[in-house]
N, C-alpha and C positions, 0 to 999 in steps of 0.2 A: 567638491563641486564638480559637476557636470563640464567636461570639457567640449562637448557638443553644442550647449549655449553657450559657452566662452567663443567658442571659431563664429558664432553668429554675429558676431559686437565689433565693430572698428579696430583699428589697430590702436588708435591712442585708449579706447574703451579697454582693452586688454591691459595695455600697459599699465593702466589705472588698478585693474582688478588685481594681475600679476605682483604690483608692488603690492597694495595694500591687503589684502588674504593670503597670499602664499609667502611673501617677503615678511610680513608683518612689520611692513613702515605705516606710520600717524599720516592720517589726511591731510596735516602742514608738508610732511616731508615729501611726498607725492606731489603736492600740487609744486612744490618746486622744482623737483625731478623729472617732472613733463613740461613746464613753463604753462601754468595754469594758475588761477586760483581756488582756493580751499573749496568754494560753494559747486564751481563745476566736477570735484571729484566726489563732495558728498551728494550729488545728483546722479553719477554714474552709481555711485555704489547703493542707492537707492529702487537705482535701475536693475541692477544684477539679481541684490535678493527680491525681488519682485519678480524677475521670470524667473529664480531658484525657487522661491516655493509655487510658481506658476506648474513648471516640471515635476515637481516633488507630488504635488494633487492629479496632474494628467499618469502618472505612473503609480498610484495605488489604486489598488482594485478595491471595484464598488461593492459594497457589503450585502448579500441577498437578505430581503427580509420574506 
């Protein structure tokens, strides 16, 4: 994952991502390790891969026909 969109997101946004993609903890075990509930982390994480493959399409080059 891009850590150039990762520094663009909050801190608790990070946290969020940090645990759940790179720790590989469950949405439950997250949302208690920030003091959240389930639905606000699966919103962040909804968030992320949405500007991942936002960046993943701004950084392939257009096919000439």
């Amino acid at each position: 994952m891009e850590k150039k969109t990762l520094e663009q997101m909050s801190r608790f946004r990070q946290k969020v991502i940090r645990l759940v993609i790179f720790e590989k903890k469950s949405v439950y075990e997250t949302a208690i390790l920030c003091g959240c509930n389930a639905e606000k982390v699966k919103r962040v994480l909804k968030k992320w891969k949405m500007l991942s493959r936002l960046r993943e399409q701004e950084s392939l080059p257009v096919p000439k026909e």
